[in-house]
C-alpha positions as CSV (number, residue, x, y, z in Angstrom):
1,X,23.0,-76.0,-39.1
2,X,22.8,-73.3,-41.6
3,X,23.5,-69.3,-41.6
4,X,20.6,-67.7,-39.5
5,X,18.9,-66.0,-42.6
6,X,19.2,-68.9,-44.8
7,X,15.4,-69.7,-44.8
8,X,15.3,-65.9,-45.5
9,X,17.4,-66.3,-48.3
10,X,15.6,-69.0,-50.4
11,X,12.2,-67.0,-50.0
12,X,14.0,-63.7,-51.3
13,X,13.7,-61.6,-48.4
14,X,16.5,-61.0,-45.3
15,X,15.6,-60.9,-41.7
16,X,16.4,-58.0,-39.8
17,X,19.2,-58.7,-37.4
18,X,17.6,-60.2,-33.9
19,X,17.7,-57.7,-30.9
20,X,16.4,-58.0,-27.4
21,X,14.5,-54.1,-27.3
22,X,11.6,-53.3,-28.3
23,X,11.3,-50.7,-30.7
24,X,7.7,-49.2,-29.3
25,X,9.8,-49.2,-25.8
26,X,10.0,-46.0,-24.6
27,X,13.0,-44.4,-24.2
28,X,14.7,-44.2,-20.3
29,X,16.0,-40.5,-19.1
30,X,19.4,-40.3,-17.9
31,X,21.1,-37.9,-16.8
32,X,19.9,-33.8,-16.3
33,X,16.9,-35.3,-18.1
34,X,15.7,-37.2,-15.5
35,X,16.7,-35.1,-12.8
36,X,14.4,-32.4,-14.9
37,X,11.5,-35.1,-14.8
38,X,11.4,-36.2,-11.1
39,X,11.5,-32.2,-10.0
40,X,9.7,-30.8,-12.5
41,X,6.6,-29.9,-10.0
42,X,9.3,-28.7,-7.3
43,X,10.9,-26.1,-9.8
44,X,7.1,-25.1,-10.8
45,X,6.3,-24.6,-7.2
46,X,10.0,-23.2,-6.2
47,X,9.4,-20.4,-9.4
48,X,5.7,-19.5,-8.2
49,X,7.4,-18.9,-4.6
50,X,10.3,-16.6,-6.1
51,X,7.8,-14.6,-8.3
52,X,5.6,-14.0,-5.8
53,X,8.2,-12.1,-3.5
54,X,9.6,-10.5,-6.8
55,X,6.4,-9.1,-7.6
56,X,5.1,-8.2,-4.1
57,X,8.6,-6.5,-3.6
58,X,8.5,-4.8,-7.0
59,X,4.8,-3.1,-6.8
60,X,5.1,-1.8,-3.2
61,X,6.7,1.4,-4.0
62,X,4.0,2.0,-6.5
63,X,1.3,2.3,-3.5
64,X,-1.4,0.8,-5.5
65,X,-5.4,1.3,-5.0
66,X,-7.1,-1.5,-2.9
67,X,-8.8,-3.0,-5.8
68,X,-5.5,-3.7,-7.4
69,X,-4.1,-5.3,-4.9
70,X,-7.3,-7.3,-4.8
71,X,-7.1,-8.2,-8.2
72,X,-3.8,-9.8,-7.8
73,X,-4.7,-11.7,-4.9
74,X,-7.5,-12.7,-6.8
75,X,-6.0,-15.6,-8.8
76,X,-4.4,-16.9,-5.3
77,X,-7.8,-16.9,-3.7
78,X,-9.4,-19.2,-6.2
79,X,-5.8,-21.5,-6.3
80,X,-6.7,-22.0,-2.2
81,X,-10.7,-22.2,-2.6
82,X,-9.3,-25.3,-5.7
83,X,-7.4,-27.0,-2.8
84,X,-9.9,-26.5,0.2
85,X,-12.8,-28.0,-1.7
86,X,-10.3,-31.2,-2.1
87,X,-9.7,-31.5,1.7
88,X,-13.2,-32.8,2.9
89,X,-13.4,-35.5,0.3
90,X,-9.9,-36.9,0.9
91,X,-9.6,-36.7,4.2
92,X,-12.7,-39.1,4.6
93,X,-11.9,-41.4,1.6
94,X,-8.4,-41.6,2.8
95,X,-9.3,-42.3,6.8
96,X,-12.3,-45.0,5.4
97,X,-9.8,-46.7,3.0
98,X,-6.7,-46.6,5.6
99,X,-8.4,-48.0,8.6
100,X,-11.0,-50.5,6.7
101,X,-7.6,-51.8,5.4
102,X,-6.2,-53.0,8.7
103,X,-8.0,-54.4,11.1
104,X,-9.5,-53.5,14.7
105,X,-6.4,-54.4,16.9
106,X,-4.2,-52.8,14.4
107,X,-5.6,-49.7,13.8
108,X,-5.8,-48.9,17.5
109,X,-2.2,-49.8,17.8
110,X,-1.1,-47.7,15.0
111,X,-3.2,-44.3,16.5
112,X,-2.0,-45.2,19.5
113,X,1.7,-44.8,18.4
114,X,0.8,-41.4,16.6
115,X,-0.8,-40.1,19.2
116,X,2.0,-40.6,21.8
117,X,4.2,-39.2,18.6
118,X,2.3,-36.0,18.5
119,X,2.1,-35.4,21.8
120,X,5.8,-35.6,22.3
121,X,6.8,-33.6,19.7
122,X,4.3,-31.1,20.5
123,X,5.6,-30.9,24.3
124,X,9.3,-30.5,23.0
125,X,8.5,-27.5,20.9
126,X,6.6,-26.0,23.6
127,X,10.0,-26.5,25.8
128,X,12.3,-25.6,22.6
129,X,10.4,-22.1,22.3
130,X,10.3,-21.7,25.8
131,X,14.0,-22.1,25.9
132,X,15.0,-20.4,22.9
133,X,13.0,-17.2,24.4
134,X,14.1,-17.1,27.6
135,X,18.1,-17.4,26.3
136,X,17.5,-14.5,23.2
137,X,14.9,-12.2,25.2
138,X,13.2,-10.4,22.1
139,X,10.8,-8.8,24.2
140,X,11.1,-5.5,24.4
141,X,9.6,-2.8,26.7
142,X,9.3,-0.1,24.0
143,X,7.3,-1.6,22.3
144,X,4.4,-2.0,24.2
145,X,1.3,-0.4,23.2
146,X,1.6,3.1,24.6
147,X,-2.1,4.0,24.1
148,X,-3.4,0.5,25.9
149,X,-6.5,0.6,23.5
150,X,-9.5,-1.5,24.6
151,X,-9.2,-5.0,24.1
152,X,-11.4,-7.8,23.9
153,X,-12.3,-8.3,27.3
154,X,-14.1,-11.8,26.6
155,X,-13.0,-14.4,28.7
156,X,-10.7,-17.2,27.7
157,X,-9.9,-20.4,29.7
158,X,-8.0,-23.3,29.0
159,X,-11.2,-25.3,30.1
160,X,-13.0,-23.7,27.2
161,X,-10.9,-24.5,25.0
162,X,-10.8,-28.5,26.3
163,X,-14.4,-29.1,26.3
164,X,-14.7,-27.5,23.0
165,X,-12.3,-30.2,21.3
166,X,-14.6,-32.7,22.6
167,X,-17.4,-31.8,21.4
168,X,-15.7,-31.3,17.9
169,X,-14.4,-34.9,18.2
170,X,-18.1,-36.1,19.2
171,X,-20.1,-33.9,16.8
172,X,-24.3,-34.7,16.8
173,X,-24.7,-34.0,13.4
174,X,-22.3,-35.2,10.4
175,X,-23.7,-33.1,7.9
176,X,-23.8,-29.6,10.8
177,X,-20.3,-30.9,11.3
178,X,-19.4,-30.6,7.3
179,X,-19.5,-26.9,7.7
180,X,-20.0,-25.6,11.3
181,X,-17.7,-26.3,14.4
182,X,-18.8,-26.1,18.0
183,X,-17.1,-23.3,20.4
184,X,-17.7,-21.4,23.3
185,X,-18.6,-17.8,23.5
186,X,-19.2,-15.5,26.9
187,X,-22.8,-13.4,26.4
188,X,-23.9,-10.9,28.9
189,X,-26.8,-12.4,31.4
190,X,-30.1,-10.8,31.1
191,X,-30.6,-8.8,34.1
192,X,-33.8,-7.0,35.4
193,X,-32.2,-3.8,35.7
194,X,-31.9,-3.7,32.3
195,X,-35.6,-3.3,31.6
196,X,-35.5,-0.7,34.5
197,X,-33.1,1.5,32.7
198,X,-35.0,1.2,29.6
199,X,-37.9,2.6,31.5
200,X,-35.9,5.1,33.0
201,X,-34.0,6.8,29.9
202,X,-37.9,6.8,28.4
203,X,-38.7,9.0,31.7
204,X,-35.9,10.7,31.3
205,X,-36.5,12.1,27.5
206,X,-38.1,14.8,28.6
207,X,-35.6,16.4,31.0
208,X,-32.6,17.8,28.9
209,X,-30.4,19.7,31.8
210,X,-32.1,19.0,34.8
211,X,-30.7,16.7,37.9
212,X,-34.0,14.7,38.4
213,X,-32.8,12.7,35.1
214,X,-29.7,11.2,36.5
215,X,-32.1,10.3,39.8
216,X,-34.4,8.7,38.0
217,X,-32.5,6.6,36.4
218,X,-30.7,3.2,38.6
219,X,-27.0,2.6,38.9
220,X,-26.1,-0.1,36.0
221,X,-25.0,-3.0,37.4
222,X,-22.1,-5.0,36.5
223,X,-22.1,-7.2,33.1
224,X,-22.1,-10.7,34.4
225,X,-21.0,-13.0,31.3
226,X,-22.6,-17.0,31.1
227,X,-21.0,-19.1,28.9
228,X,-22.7,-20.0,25.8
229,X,-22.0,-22.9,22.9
230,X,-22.3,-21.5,19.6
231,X,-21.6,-22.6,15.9
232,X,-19.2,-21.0,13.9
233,X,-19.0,-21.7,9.9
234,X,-15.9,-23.8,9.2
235,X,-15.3,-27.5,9.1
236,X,-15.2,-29.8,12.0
237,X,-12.7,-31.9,10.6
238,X,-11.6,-33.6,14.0
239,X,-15.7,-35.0,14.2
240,X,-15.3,-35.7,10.4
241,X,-12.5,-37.6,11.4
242,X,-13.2,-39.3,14.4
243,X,-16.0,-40.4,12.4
244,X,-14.3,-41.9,9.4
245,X,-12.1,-44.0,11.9
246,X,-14.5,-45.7,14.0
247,X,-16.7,-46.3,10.7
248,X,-13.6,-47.8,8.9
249,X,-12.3,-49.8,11.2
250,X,-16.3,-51.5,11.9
251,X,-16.3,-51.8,7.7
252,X,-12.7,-53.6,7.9
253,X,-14.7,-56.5,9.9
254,X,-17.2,-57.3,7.9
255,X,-16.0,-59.0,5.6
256,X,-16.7,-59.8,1.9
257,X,-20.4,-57.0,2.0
258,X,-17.9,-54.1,2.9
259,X,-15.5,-54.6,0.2
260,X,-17.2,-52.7,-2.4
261,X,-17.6,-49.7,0.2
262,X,-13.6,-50.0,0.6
263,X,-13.2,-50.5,-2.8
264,X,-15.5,-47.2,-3.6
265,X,-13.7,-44.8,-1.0
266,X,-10.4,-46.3,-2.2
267,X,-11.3,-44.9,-5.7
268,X,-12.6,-41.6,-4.6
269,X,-9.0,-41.6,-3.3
270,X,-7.6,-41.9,-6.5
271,X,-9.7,-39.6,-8.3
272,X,-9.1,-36.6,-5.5
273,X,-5.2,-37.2,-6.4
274,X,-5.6,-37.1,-10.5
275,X,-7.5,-33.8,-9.7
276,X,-4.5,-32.9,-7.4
277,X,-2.2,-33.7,-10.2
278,X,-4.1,-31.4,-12.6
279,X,-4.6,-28.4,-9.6
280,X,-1.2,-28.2,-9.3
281,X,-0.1,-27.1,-12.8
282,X,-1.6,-23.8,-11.9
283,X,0.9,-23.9,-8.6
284,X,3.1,-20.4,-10.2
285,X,-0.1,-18.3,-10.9
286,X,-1.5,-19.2,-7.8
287,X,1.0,-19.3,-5.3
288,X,2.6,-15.9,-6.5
289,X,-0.7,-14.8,-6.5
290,X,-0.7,-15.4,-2.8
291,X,2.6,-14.4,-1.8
292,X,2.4,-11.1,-4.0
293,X,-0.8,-10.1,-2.6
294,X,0.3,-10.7,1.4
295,X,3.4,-8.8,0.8
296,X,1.2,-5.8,-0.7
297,X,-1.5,-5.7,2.0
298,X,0.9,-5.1,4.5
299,X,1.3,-1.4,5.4
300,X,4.9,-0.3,6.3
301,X,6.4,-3.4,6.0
302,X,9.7,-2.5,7.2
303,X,9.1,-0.7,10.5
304,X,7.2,-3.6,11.3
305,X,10.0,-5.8,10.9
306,X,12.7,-4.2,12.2
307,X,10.4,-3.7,15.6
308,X,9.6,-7.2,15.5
309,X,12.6,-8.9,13.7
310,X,14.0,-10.7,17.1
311,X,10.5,-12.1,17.6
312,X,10.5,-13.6,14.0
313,X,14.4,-14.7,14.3
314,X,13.6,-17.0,17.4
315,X,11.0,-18.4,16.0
316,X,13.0,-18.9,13.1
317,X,16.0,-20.4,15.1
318,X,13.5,-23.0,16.7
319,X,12.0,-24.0,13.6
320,X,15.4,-24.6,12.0
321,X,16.7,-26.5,15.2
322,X,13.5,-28.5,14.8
323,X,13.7,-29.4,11.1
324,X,17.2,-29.9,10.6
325,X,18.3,-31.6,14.1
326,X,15.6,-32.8,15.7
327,X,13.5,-34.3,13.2
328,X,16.4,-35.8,11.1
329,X,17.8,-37.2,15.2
330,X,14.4,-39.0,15.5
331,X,14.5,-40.4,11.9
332,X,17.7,-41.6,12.0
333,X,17.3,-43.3,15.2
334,X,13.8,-44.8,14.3
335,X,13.9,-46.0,10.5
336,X,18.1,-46.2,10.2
337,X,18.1,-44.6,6.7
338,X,19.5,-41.2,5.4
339,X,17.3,-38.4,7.1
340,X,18.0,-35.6,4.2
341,X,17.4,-38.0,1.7
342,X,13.3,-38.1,3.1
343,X,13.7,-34.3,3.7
344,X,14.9,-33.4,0.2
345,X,11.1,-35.6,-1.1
346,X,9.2,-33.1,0.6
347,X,10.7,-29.8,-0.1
348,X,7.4,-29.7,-3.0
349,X,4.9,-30.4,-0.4
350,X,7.0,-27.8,2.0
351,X,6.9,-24.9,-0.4
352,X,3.4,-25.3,-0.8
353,X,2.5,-25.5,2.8
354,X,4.7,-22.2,3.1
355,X,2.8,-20.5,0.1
356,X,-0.7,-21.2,1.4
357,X,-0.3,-20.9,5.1
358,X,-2.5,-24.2,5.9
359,X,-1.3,-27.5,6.4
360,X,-4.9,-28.8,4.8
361,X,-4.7,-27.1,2.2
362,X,-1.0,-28.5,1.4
363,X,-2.9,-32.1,2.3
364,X,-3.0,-33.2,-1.0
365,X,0.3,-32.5,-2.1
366,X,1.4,-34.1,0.9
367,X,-0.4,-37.5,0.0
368,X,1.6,-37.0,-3.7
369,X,4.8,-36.6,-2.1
370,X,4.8,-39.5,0.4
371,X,3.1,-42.0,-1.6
372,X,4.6,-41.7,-5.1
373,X,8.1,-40.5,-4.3
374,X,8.6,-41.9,-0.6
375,X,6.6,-45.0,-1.0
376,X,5.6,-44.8,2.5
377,X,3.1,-47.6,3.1
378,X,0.0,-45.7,1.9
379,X,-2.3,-47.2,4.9
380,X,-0.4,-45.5,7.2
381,X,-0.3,-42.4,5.3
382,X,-3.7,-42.5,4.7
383,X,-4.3,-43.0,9.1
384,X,-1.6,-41.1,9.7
385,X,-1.5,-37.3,7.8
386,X,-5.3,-36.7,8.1
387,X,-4.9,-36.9,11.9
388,X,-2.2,-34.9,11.9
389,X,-3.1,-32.7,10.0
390,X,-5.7,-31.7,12.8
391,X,-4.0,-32.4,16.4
392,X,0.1,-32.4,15.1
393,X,0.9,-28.3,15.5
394,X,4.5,-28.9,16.7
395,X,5.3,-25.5,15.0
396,X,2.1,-24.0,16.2
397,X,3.3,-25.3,20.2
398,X,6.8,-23.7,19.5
399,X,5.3,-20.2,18.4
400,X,2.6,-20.3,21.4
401,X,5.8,-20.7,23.8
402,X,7.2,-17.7,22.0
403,X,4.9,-15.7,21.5
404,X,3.6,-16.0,25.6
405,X,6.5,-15.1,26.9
406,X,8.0,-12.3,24.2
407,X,4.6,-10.3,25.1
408,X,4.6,-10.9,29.0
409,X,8.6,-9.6,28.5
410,X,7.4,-6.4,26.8
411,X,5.4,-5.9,29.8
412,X,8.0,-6.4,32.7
413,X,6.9,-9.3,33.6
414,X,8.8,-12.0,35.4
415,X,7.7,-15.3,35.0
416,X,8.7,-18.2,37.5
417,X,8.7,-21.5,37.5
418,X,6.0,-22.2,37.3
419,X,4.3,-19.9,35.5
420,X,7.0,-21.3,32.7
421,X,5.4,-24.9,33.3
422,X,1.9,-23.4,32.7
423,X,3.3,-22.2,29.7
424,X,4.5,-25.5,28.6
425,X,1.5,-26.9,29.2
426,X,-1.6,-24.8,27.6
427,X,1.0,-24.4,25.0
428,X,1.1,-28.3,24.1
429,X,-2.6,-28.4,24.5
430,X,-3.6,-25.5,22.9
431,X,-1.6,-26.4,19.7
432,X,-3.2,-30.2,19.9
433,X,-6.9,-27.8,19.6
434,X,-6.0,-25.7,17.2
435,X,-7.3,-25.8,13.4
436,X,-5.5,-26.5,10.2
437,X,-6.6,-23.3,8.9
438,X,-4.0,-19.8,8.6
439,X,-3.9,-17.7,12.0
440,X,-5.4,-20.1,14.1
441,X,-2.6,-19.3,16.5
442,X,-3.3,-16.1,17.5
443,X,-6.6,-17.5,18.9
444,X,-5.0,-19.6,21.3
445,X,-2.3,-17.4,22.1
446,X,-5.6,-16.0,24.3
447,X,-5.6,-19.3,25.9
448,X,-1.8,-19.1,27.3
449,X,-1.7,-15.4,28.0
450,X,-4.8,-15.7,30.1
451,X,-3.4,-18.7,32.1
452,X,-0.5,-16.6,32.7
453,X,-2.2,-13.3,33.5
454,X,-0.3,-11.6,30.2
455,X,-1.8,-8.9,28.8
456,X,-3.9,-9.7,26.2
457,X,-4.4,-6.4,24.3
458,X,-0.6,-7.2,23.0
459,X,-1.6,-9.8,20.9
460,X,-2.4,-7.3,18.1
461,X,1.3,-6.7,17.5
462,X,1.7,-9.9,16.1
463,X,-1.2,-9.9,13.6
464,X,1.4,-7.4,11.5
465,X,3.8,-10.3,11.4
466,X,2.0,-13.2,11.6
467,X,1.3,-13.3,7.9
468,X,4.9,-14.4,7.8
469,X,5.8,-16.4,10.9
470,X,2.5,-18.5,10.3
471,X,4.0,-19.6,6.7
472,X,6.8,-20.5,8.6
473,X,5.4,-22.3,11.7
474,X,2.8,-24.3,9.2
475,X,6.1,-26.0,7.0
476,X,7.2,-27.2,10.7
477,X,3.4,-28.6,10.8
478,X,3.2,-30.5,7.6
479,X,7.0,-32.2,8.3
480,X,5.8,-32.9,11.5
481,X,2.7,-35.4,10.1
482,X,5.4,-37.0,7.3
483,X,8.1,-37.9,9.8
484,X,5.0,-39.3,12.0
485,X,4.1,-41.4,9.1
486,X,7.6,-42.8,8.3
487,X,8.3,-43.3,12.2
488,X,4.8,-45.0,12.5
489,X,5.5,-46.9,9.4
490,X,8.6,-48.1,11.1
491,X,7.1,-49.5,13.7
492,X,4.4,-51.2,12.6
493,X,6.5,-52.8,10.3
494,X,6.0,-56.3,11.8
495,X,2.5,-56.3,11.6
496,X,2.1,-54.7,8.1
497,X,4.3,-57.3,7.3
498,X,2.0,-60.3,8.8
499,X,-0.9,-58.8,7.4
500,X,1.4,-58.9,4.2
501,X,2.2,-62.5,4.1
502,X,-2.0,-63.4,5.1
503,X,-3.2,-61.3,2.0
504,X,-0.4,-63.8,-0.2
505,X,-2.0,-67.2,1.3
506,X,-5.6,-65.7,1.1
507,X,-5.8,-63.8,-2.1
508,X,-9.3,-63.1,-2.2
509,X,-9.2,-61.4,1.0
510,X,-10.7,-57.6,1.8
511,X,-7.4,-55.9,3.0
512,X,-6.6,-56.6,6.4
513,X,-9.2,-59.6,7.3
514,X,-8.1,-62.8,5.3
515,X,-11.1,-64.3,3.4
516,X,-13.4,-61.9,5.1
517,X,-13.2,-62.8,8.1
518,X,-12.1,-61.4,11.3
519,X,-8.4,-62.0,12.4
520,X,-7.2,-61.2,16.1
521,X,-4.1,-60.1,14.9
522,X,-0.9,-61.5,17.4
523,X,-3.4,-63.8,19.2
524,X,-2.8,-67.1,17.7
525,X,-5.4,-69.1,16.2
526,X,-8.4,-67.2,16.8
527,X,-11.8,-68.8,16.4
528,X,-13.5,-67.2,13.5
529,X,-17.2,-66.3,11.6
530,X,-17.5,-66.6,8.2
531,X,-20.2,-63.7,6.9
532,X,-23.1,-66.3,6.7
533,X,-22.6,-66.8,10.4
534,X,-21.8,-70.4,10.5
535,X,-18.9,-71.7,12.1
536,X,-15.8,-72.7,10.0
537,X,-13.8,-75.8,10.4
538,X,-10.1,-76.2,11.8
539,X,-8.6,-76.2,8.0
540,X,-9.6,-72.2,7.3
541,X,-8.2,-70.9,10.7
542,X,-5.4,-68.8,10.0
543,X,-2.7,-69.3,12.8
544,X,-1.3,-65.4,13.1
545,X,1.5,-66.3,14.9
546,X,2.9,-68.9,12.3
547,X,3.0,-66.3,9.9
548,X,4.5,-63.7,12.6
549,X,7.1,-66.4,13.4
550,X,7.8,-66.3,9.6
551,X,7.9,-62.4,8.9
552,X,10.7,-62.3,12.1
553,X,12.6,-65.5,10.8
554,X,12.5,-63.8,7.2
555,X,13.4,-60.2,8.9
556,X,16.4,-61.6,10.7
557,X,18.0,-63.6,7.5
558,X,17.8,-59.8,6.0
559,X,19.4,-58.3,8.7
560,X,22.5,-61.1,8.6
561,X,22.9,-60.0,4.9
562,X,23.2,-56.7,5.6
């Protein structure tokens, strides 16, 4: 054989030397570089957090007008109306996608292993605050309200509060449930008397100083309040919800004439997350925006503080045990992996939730985060966070707790046993009813301090703080839903997996019902319809638990090479 460039030679030209790269290949960061790349959005978010308590700190000594301070919220407030008007669509494009994608048995095993997650971690917040409050005793006598102004004397009951959640979950209009929510208010009854008085004040006009006036006039009898169901504007996003599932999982059965439905939600999905991607560009002016203008609106921020500052720093210390122990514990034990490794991914979607107060509104982010840098299996992130982001409040249980029992302490009360276990309780259940929206707590701090016989007039104490401690309860909130989605994920592994290997033997498939058709996942071979009704032969039955046996035979050769 000749020299490599010899046919090169006798035509006059020479051959550049052979290489295996491409030259339009782009080029692979290393190094800072890289690191600069995959945190560029944390940094953006991390600097809008920083310059927000820079310039919130900076302009308070300057006492500025109202309208100035309005101004500069301004830019915040349009940052969170962006992200709110993003919630509604992808909360039901990702629930529809998600749930059509697996099918029946499986999505009622995977919401039943988030719901028994929820409610767990919500009942050991409740008993974490409760402890945590009891052992540091912030409540303090002093500084209960000396001038016991009138409070809101409407009643509250836990029972309320119940029946209300299920008529959100059950809503009897979809479109009424788009921007109203169902809740319970006390009105006074009509009475008779009431027409009587009216008749006797008119009588009574004419007599300025005289006694016959007052005798004229009946004795007003006392208010009776009837409970009333009202609508109140904001979204019913449990009905919304509730909604999405049970229509998903019916499209994920039938077949081939659903698919473009799936197929249409699934792109809604991905065009809600570009817009995401392009919102959050404008995280610095908006989150500062929002920080700077909380921070402002505050009067006398630190008397407030210093009164309050052992209420803040227990719900601080519980939120920290929570995040840092407890949530990495349960990780750990569930998935086997490093737990700060998943905790450092979502410091982005954290910051955010901090900034804007609202777990919804960090939603999107929070789809980003777990998706593209976790790669958590995106139908159970897409079942997983829009549920919790509804019913998951473990921070919100933890700060109920707290918050109970710091404002029956500044009254001198002693609670027992089992006034302590009522507090548990209407704590858990409260936070599993309360709404992704800021301040929702204080609402159903009502709930526990009526159960308890508290005081309720209190309550406005914490409304100087709360603008903080919410920020900090709502980052315990959104962790909660992500290490709910990677435990879930975990566990569901098996049949992800079998639903996995079916999709690979039946390519043309809709996701989670090979060839259109309806699998009874787990129960062997299951006698199936084809969409035109007919019955199929013996060769097109899939036997489930051939391909189970072959995910656990595969998932046990992995574990020997480990």
């Amino acid at each position: 054989m000749g020299p490599p460039n010899m046919t090169a030679a006798v035509h006059g030209t020479e051959l550049p030397p052979k290489t295996t790269e491409r030259c339009d290949a782009p080029l692979e960061l290393t190094g800072y570089r890289k690191w600069l790349s995959d945190n560029l959005m944390l940094l953006v978010t991390l600097s809008g957090v920083m310059l927000g308590v820079i310039l919130g700190l900076s302009l308070r000594p300057l006492q500025l007008h109202e309208d100035s301070i309005m101004l500069i919220s301004y830019p915040g407030e349009l940052f969170m109306r962006v992200l709110k008007l993003m919630i509604l669509p992808l909360v039901i494009s990702s629930l529809i996608a998600g749930s059509a994608s697996l099918n029946a048995k499986m999505n009622g095993k995977i919401a039943l292993r988030t719901l028994v997650y929820f409610a767990t971690t919500s009942l050991f917040n409740a008993a974490l605050g409760i402890a945590l409050v009891m052992l540091i005793h912030p409540g303090n006598p002093d500084l209960h309200n000396a001038d016991d102004r009138a409070s809101d004397k409407r009643a509250v009951k836990l029972l309320d509060s119940l029946l209300d959640l299920g008529r959100n979950v059950f809503p009897d209009n979809l479109f009424q449930a788009s921007i109203q929510q169902a809740h319970t208010v006390y009105l006074p009854k009509p009475s008779v008397l009431h027409s009587l008085n009216d008749t006797a004040n008119d009588t009574a006009v004419g007599i300025v100083h005289g006694v016959e006036a007052q005798r004229q006039i009946p004795e007003m009898e006392p208010v009776v309040l009837v409970r009333d169901v009202q609508y109140r504007s904001g979204t019913n996003t449990l009905g919304i919800v509730f909604f999405c599932l049970v229509f998903g999982t019916v499209l994920g059965t039938i077949g081939q004439k659903g698919q473009v439905v799936v197929d249409f939600f699934a792109a809604v999905f991905e065009v809600i997350m570009k817009m995401v991607t392009c919102v959050m560009w404008l995280t610095p002016v908006g989150i500062s925006s929002v920080i700077a203008g909380k921070i402002l609106s505050v009067d006398n921020l630190s008397l407030v503080m210093a009164q309050l500052v052992w209420f803040i720093i227990t719900v601080a210390i519980g939120v920290v045990i929570y995040q840092l122990i407890v949530m990495q514990f349960i990780y750990f034990v569930f998935v086997r992996r490093n737990p700060f490794k998943f905790y450092k991914g979502l410091i982005e979607a954290m910051l955010t939730a901090f900034a804007t107060a609202s777990t919804a509104a960090a939603l999107p982010l929070t789809f980003r985060c777990m998706n593209e840098k976790l790669r958590i299996d995106q139908r159970i992130t897409r079942f997983v966070l829009p549920i919790g982001c509804n019913i998951n409040m473990d921070g919100t249980a933890l700060f109920i707790a707290v918050a109970s029992i710091f404002i029956a302490q500044m009254s001198g009360m002693v609670l027992g046993f089992g006034e302590l276990l009522t507090v548990l309780l209407t704590s858990t259940a409260a936070s599993m009813s309360s709404a992704s929206v800021p301040s929702a707590a204080l609402v159903l701090l009502l709930v526990v301090l009526t159960a308890i016989d508290a005081p309720v007039q209190d309550v406005t104490l914490l409304f100087a703080v709360d603008w903080f401690v919410d920020r900090i309860r709502t980052t315990n909130n959104m962790l909660g839903d992500c290490y709910a989605a990677a435990v879930v994920e975990e566990l569901s592994r098996k049949e992800l997996m079998a639903l996995d290997a079916a999709a690979v033997n039946y390519p043309d498939m809709p996701a989670g019902t090979p060839n259109g058709h309806h699998v009874g996942l787990l129960e062997g071979q299951t006698e199936l319809e084809s969409p035109g009704k007919c019955q199929l032969n013996d060769s097109v039955v899939v036997d489930m638990s051939a391909v189970m046996n072959n995910v656990n035979l595969q998932q046990e050769q992995s574990n020997r090479r480990v």
